[in-house]
N, C-alpha and C positions, 0 to 999 in steps of 0.2 A: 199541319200539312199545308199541302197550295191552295186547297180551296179556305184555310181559313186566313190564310196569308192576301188571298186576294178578297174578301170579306173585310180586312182588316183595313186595306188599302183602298176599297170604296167608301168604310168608314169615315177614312180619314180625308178621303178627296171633299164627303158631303157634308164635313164641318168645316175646312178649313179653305176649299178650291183650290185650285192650280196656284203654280207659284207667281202665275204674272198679277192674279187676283189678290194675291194675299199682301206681293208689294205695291199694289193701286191701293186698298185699304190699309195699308203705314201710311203711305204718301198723303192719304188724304186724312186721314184721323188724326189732330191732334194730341192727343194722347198716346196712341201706339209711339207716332215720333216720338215725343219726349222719353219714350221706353226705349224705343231702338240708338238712340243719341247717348244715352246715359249706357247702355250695355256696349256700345260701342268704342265710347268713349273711355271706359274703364277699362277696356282692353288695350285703346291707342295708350294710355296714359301706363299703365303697367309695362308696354315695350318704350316706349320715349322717355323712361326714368331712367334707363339705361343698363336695365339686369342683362339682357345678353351681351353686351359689351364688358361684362366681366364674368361673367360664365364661360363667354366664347375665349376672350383673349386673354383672360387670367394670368396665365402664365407669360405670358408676353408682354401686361401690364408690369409684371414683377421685375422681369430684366429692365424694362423702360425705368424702373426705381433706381436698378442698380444689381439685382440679384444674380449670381451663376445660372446658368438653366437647370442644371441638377436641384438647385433648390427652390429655384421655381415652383417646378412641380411638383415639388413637396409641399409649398404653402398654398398655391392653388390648390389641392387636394383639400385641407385646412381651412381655406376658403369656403369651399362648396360645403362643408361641414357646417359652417357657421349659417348659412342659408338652413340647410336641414333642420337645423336647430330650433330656429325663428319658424317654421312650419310646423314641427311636432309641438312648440308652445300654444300657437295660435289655436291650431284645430279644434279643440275643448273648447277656448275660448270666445270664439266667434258664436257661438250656441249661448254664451253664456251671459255675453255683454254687447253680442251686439254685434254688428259687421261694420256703423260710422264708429264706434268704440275703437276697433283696430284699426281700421283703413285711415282714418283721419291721421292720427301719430305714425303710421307705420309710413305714409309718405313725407311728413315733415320731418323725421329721424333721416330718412333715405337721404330728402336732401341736402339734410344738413352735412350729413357723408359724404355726399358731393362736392360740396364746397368745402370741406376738409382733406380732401384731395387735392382738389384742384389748386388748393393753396401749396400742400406739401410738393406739388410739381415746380413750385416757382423759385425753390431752392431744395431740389432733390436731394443733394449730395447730405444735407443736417437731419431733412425730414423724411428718410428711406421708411423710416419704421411708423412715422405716424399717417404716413399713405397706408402701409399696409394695417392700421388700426382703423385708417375712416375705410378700406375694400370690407374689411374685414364688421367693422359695425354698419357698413352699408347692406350686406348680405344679411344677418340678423335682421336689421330692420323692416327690411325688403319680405322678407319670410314673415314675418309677425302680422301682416295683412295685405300688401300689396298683391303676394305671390299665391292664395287659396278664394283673397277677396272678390275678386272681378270675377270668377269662375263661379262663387255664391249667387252673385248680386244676379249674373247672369241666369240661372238656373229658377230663378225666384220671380223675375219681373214680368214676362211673359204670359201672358193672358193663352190657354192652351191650341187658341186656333190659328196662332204665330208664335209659336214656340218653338215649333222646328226653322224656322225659318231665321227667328230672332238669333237662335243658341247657330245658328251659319253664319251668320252677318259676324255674330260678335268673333267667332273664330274664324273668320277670314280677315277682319281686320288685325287681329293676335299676328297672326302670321306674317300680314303684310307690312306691317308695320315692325316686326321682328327683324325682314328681310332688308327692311331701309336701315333700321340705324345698326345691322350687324356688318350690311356691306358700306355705312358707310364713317365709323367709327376711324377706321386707322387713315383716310385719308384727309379727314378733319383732323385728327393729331399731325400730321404732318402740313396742312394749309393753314392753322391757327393756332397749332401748338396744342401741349397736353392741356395746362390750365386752364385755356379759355373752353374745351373741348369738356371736362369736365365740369366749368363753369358755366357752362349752357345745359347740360342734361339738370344739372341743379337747379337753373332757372326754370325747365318744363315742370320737372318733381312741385318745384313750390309752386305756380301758375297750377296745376294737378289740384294741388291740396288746395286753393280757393275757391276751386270750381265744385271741389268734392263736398265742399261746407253748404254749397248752395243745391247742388245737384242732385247728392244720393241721399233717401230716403233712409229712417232703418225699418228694414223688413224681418229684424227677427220676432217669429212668433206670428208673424200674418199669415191670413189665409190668402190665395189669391185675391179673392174679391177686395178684400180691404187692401191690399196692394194696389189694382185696380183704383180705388177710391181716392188713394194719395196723390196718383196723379194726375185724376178728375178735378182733386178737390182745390190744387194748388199751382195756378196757370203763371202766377210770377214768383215762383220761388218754394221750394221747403221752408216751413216754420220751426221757433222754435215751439215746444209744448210747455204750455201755460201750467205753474203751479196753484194750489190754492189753498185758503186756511181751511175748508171748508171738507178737504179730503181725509177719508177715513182711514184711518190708522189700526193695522191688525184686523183689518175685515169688520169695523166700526159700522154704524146705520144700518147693518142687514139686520136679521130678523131676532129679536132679542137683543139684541143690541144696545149701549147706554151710551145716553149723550154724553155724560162725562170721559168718555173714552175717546170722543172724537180728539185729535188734535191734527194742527198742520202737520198731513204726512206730504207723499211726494207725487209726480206728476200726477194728471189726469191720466186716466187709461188711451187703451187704442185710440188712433185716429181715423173714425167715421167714413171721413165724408162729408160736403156739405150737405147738411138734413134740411127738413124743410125748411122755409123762409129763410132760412141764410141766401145771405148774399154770393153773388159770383167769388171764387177766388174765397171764400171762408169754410174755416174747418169745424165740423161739431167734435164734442168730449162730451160723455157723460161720466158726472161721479156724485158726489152722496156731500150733503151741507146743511149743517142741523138738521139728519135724522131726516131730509127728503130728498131726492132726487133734484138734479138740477144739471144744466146743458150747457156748455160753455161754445158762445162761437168765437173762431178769433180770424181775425182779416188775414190776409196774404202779405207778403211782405218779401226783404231781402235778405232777410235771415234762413236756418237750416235747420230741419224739422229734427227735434230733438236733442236739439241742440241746448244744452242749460245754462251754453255760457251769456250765450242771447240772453239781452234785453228786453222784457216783455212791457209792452205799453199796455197801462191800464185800460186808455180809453177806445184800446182797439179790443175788448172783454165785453161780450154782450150777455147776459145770463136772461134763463127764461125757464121757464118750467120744464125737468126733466119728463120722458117718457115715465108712462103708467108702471 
C-alpha cells in the first residue's frame, strides 16, 4: 500500500541519499568510478560495435549488396534469426563459463565480421554473398556475449547503495550512444564509403576487446563483497590467476584426505582481496599445498584477472602461511 511504499522510499533515501549525493560519492571514490567506467563503458562498446546499424538498416544493407527489396526482407528476417540464435546459446552459458569466457571471443568474432564486410564492400559485385555470410556470422557472434553480456556485468558490479543509479548511467549511455551511430551510419556510408564505414566499426570492436582483457573482471559466482574486493584490490589492472603445484585435486588436503592425491590441479580459488600485509595493488588466494593451508599474493599488473593465457611471473608470487 502507500504507506509501505513510502516506508520503502525513506529506506532507500537513508542508505543510499539523494542523487546529487550518490554522484559526489562516484566522483570522488575511486573504486565506484572504476565500476561506473567499466559498466559504462560496456554499454558504449556494445552500441559502437555496430549491432544497430544492422538491425536498423538490415535490409537496406542488403540492397547496398546488390539484393531486390523483396528479398531483402527475406534475409533480414534470416539475419535477425542468426542474432537470436547466438542469444539462446549464450544464456546457459554465461552461468557456466563465465561472462570474460563469452564477452572476450564474442567481440573479436564481431570484429573479425566486420572486417569481412567491409572487405566484401570493395568488390560487391564477386563478394554479394560473402557480406551477407560475415552480416550474417556477425549477428551470431554479437548474440554469443556482446548482446546479454554488458546487461550481466551491469546487474552485478554495483555495490547496492549506487545501484540504482549505476543500472541509469549504464542505460542512458546504451541509448545514447545507440542514438549516434544509428543516426549516423548511412551518412558515413555515403562521406567514406561502405568499406571504410564498416572498417572503422571493426576497428572500435577490436580497440573493445583490448580494453575488455584489461578492464572486466569475471564475476561469475561472486558475491557482491568479493566483487567489491576486485576492484579494491587491483588499482592498475585485472590480473591473471596464478596456477600452482600445490593445489588440490578432487577436494585433496580437507579432512581425511591423502597427500598422495594432491596433484597439480587448477587455479587458485576466488579472488580476496588484498588481505593483510599485502602490499597496495596485490591480490590474496587461498588454497591447500602439502596438506596445509597456504596464501598466495600476487602484484598488480597489465594483465586480466583470469585470464590463463597471461603470463605469470614467479617473482611477483609471495607465499606465507594460510589462515587457520
Amino acid at each position: 500500500d502507500l504507506d509501505d511504499m513510502a516506508s520503502l522510499d525513506e529506506l532507500n533515501k537513508s542508505e543510499g541519499g539523494s542523487l546529487y549525493e550518490q554522484l559526489t560519492k562516484v566522483w570522488r571514490d575511486p573504486v565506484l568510478t572504476r565500476m561506473f567506467k567499466l559498466g559504462m563503458g560496456v554499454m558504449a562498446l556494445q552500441q559502437l560495435s555496430g549491432i544497430n546499424t544492422l538491425m536498423y538498416y538490415g535490409a537496406a544493407i542488403l540492397i547496398m549488396v546488390g539484393f531486390d527489396s523483396s528479398l531483402s526482407v527475406e534475409l533480414s528476417a534470416l539475419l535477425a534469426f542468426g542474432q537470436a540464435v547466438g542469444i539462446m546459446i549464450s544464456n546457459p552459458l554465461f552461468d557456466k563459463y563465465g561472462r570474460r569466457a563469452l564477452m572476450l571471443p564474442s567481440t573479436f568474432v564481431a570484429a573479425l565480421n566486420l572486417v569481412l564486410i567491409g572487405a566484401c564492400f570493395l568488390d560487391i559485385n564477386r563478394f554479394k554473398w560473402g557480406a551477407v555470410v560475415g552480416v550474417f556470422g556477425y549477428l551470431v557472434a554479437f548474440g554469443m556475449g556482446l548482446s546479454s553480456g554488458p546487461w550481466i556485468v551491469n546487474s552485478e558490479i554495483y555495490p547496492l547503495e549506487v545501484r540504482g543509479v549505476g543500472n541509469a548511467a549504464a542505460v542512458t549511455t546504451n541509448w545514447a550512444f545507440n542514438f549516434i551511430i544509428s543516426m549516423s551510419f548511412l551518412s558515413l556510408c555515403n562521406a567514406i564509403g561502405k568499406p571504410l564505414t564498416f572498417f572503422g566499426l571493426a576497428a572500435i570492436a577490436f580497440a573493445g576487446y583490448v580494453w575488455l582483457r584489461v578492464a572486466l573482471p569475471e564475476t561469475k559466482g561472486l558475491a557482491l563483497e568479493e566483487i567489491q574486493a576486485l576492484f579494491e584490490g587491483t588499482p592498475k589492472g585485472f590480473m591473471p590467476v596464478a596456477s600452482s603445484e600445490g593445489d588440490a585435486e578432487g577436494g585433496g588436503g580437507g579432512e581425511g584426505g591423502d597427500e598422495g592425491d594432491q596433484e597439480a590441479g587448477p587455479a587458485w580459488g576466488r579472488t580476496r582481496g588484498p588481505g593483510p600485509g599485502a602490499e597496495a595493488g596485490v591480490v590474496t588466494k587461498t588454497g591447500v599445498e602439502g596438506g596445509a593451508p597456504v596464501t598466495t599474493y600476487q602484484h598488480s599488473n597489465a594483465g586480466s584477472l583470469n585470464d590463463t593465457d597471461g603470463a605469470i611471473d614467479d617473482g611477483a608470487l609471495l607465499r606465507g602461511p594460510g589462515p587457520e
